[in-house]
matplotlib code that plots the C-alpha trace (Angstrom):
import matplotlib.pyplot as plt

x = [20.1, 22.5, 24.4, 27.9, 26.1, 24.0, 27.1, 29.1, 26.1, 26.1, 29.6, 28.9, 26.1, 28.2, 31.3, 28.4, 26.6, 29.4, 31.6, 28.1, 27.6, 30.8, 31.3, 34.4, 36.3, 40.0, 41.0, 39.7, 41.9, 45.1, 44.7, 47.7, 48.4, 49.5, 46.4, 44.1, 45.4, 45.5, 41.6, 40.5, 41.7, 40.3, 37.3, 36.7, 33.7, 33.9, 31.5, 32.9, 32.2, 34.0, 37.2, 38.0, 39.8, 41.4, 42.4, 43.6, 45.8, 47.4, 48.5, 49.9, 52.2, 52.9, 53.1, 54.4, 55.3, 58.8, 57.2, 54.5, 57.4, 59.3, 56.5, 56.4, 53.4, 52.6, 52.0, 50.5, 47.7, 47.1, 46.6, 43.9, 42.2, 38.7, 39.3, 38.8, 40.0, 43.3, 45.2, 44.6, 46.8, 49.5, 48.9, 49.6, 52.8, 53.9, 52.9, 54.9, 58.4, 57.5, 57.0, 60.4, 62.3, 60.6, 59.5, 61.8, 59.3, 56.2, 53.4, 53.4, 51.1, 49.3, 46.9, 48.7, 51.8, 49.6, 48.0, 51.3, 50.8, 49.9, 46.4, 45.6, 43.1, 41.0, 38.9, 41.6, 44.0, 41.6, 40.8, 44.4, 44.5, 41.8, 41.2, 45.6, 46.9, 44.5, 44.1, 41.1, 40.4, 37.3, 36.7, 33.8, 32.6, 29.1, 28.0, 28.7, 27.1, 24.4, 23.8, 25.3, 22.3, 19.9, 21.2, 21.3, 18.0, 20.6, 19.4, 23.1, 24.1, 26.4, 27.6, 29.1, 32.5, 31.8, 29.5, 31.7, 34.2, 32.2, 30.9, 34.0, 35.0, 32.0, 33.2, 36.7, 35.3, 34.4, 36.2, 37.8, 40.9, 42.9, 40.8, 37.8, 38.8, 38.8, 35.5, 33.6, 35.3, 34.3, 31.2, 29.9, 30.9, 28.8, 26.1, 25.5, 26.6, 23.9, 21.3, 21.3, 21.1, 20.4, 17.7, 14.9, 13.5, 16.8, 16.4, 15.8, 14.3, 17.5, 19.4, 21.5, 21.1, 16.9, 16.1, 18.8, 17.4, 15.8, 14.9, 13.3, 11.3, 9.9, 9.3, 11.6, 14.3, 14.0, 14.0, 18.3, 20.7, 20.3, 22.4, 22.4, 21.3, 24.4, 25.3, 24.3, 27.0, 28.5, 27.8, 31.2, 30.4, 33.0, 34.8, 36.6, 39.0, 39.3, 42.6, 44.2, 46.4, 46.3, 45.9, 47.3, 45.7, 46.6, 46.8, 48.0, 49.3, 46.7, 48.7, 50.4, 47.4, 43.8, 41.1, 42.5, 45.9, 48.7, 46.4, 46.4, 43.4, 41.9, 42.3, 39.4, 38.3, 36.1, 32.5, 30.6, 31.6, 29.6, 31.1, 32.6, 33.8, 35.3, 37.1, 38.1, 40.1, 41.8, 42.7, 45.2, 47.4, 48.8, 48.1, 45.6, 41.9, 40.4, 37.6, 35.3, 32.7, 30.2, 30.7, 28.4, 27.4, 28.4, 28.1, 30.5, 29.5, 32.4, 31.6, 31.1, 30.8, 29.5, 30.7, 28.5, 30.6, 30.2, 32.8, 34.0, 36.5, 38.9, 41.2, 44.4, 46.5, 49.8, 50.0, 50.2, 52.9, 52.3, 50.7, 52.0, 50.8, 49.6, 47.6, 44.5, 45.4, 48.7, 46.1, 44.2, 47.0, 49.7, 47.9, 46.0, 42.8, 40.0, 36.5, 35.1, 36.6, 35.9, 32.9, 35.4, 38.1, 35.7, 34.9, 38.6, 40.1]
y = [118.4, 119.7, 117.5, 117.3, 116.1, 113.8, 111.7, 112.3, 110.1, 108.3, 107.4, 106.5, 103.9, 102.1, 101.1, 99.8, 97.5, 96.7, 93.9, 92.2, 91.6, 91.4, 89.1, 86.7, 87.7, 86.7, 90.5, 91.3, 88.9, 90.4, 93.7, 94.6, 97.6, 94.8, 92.6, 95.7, 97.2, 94.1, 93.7, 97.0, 96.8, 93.4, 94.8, 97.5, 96.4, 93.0, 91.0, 90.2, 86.2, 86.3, 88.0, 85.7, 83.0, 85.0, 87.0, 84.3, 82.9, 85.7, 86.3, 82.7, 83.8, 87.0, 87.8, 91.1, 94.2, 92.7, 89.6, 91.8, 94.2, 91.5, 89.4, 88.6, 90.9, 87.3, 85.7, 88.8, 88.7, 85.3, 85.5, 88.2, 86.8, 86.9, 89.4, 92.2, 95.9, 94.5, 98.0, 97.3, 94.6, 96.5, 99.7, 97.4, 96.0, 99.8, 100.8, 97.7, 98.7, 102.5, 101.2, 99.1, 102.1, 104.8, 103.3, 100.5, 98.0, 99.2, 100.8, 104.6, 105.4, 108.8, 109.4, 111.5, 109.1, 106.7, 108.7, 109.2, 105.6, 104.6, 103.1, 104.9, 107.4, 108.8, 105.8, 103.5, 105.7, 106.5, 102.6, 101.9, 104.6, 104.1, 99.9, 99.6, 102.4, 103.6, 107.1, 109.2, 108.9, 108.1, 105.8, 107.0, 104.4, 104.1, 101.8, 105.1, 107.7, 105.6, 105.4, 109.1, 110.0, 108.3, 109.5, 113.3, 113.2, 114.9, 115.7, 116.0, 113.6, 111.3, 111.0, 114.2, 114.5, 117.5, 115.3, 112.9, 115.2, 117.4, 113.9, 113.0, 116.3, 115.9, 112.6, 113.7, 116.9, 113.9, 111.2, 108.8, 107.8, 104.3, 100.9, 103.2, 104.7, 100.8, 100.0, 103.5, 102.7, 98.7, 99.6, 102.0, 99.6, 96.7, 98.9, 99.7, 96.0, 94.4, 96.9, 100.1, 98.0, 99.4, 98.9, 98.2, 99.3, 98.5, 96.8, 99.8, 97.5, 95.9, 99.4, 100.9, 104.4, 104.1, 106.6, 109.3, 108.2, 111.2, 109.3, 106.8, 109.3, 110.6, 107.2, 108.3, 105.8, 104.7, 108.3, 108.3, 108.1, 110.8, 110.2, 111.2, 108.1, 106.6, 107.6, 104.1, 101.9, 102.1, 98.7, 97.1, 94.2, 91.5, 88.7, 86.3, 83.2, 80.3, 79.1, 75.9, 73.4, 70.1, 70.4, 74.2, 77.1, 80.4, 83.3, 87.1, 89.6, 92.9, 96.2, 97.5, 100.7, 100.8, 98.0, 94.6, 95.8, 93.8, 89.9, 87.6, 87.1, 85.1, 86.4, 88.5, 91.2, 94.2, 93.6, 91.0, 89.1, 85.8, 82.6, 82.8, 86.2, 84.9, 81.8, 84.7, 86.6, 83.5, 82.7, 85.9, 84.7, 82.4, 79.1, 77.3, 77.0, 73.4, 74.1, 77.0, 76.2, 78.9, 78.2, 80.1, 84.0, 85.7, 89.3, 90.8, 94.4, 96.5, 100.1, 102.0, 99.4, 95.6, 93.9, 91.6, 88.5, 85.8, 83.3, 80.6, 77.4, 77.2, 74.4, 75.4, 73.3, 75.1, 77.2, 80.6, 83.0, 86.5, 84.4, 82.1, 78.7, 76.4, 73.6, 74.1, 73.5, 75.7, 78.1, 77.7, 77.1, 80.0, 82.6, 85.3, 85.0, 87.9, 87.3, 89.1, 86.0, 82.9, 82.1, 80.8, 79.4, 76.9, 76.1, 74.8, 71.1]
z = [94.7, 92.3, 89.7, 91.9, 95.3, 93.1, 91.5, 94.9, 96.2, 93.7, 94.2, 97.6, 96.8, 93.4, 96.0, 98.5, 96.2, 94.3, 96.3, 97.3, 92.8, 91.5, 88.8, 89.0, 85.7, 85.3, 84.8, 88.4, 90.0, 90.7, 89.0, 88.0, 85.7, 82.3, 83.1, 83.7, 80.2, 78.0, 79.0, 78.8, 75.3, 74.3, 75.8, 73.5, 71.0, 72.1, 74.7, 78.0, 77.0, 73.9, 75.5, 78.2, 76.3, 74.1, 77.1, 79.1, 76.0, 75.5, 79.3, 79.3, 75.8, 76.2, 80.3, 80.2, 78.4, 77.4, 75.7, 74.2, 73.1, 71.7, 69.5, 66.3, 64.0, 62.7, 65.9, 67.6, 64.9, 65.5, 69.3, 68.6, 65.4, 65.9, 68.0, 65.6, 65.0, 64.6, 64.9, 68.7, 68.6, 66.6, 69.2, 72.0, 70.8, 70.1, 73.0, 74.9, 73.2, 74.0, 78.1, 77.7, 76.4, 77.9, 81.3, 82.5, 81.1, 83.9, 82.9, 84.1, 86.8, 86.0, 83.4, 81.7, 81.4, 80.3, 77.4, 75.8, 74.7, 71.2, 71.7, 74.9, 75.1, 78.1, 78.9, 79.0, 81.0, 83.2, 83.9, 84.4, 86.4, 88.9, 89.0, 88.9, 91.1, 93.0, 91.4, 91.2, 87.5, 85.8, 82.9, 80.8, 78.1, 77.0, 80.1, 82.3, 79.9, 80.3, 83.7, 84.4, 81.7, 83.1, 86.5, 85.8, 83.1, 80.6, 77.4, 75.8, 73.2, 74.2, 70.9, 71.0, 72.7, 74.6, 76.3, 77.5, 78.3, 80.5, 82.0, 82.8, 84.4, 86.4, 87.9, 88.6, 90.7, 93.5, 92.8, 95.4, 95.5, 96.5, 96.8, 96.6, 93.0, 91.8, 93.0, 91.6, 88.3, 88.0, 89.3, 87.2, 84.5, 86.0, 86.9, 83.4, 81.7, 84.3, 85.4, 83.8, 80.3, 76.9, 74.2, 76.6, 80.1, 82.6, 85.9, 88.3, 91.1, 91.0, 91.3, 93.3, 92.1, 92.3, 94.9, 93.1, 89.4, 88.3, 85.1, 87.2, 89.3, 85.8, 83.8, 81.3, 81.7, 78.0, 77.0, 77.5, 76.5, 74.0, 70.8, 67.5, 64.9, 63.4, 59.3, 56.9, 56.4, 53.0, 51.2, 49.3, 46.5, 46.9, 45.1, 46.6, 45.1, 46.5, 44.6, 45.5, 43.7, 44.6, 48.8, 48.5, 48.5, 47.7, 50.3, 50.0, 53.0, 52.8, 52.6, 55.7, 56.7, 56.1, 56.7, 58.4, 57.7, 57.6, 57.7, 55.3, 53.0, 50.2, 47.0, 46.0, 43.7, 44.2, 42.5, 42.5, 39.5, 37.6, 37.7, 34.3, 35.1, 38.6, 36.4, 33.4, 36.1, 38.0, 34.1, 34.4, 37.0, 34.5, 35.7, 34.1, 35.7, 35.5, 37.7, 39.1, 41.3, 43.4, 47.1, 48.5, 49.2, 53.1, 54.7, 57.5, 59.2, 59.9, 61.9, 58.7, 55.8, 54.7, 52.9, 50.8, 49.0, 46.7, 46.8, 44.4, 44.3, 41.7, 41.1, 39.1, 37.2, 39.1, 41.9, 40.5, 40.8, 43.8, 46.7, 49.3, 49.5, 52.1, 53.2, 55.1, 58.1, 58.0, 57.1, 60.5, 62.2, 61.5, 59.4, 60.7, 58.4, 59.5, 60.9, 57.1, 56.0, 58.4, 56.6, 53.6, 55.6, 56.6, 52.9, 52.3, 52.7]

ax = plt.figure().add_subplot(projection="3d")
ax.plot(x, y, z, "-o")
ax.set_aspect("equal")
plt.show()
């Protein structure tokens, strides 16, 4: 059997087994192309538990493209804090005014249309595409190069985008289209989120695919996917101030590109400074420091750096001059503080 009649069989048995396992998951009800692309989104790098409130939050403030079009940066960043990558939220609201200009305020309905679109590349197009209008597009995210590995017994590395790409091709050569297209897409996801799982032996006896798993005919399942090892995250030493004055403290808008661009933040210092040097640079703001007191060491991963920090509390006599200043639970409240940073936000009062 070659490749193409193994995935066009393969096809065949994911929309079978698929309505008899499908999860309940507020995205799946009523599919339409807004709901479809505001989860796919929240769904990148993020566990299906940890999206659904946030996901169901934002539907209930911001309904459609013209809402999402029309929202303020500050409150946008707020609805997704925690959240992470927060240039998806900024993509989204670009991509919303781009649909109200360029598209009547609907998403378009081709692939193609729909990769015009800041923040949407082949994956999500192809989801749209295929769970939101029926057409025969794949989505190919990790969960599918998994099971397509495993399926096929490739030795490519699906690190590599060629890999992916000729994947993808692959899947379009057979792919359904209408209700059909929907199901191939969400199951393959499902099939590899549920089944075909990573870091350990997956559940073949559970398997739809089992008796077209060449990987499971050899024993090799745990052999794929191939991928290249990742590069060591670059380690950043980290200072951060914890300035308040009386029940105020002191926060500071990051720069508009680069790393959690555009959220507000403690203020903090690169290096990891001593306690005397951490109450020697609050000295320079020009209010004087009456107190400086440790609070307590914390360590965020991003894709491709940590951050290690060590935090202190210092009391000023004024509230110094190049930050904006608000209680604590203003803080919480209004101000898009990231996740590097939550581990501090819960040390202030």
């Amino acid at each position: 059997m070659d490749n193409k009649t193994r995935i066009q069989a393969c096809i065949g048995c994911v929309t079978a087994w698929y309505p008899g396992v499908r999860r309940t998951l507020p995205w799946r009800e009523s599919p339409t192309p807004y709901r479809v692309w505001i989860s796919e989104i929240m769904l990148q790098q993020t566990r299906i538990e940890a999206v659904i409130p946030y996901y169901e939050r934002f539907l209930r403030e911001l309904p459609d493209p013209a809402a999402l079009a029309a929202a303020e940066d500050d409150r946008l960043l707020k609805l997704w804090e925690g959240l992470g990558y927060y240039s998806r939220a900024r993509n989204l609201k670009k991509a919303a005014q781009k649909i109200v200009s360029d598209f009547g305020g609907e998403l378009p309905g081709t692939a193609a249309a729909l990769k015009t679109l800041p923040g949407i590349g082949d994956y999500t197009a192809g989801a749209i595409a295929s769970l939101a209008f029926g057409e025969p597009e794949p989505a190919v995210d990790g969960n599918v190069l998994r099971v397509l590995s495993r399926l096929l017994e490739s030795r490519e590395d699906v690190m590599n985008p060629k890999t992916r790409a000729a994947m993808t091709a692959l899947l379009r050569s057979v792919y359904p289209r209408g209700e059909a297209a929907g199901l191939t897409t969400e199951g393959l996801m499902e099939l590899g989120e549920t089944v075909c799982v990573p870091n350990g032996v997956p559940r073949c006896e559970l398997c739809p695919l089992a008796a077209l798993c060449l990987a499971r005919e050899h024993e090799s399942q745990t052999d794929y996917p191939v991928r290249t090892p990742p590069k060591a995250r670059r380690i950043e030493e980290r200072t951060v101030l914890l300035l308040h004055s009386g029940a105020r403290w002191a926060i500071r808008r990051r720069e508009g590109s680069g790393l959690l661009a555009g959220l507000w933040e403690f203020p903090g210092l690169t290096g990891r400074l001593s306690q005397q040097e951490a109450a020697d640079a609050a000295a320079h703001l020009g209010a004087k420091v009456l107190s400086c007191a440790p609070c307590g060491e914390a360590k965020h991963v991003f894709t491709h750096i940590e951050w290690h920090m060590t935090g202190y509390a210092l009391e000023l006599e004024t509230e110094a001059e190049g930050f904006l200043w608000k209680t604590a639970a203003e803080i919480r409240g209004e101000y898009s503080i990231p996740t590097a940073l939550k581990a501090y936000l819960k040390k202030i009062r």
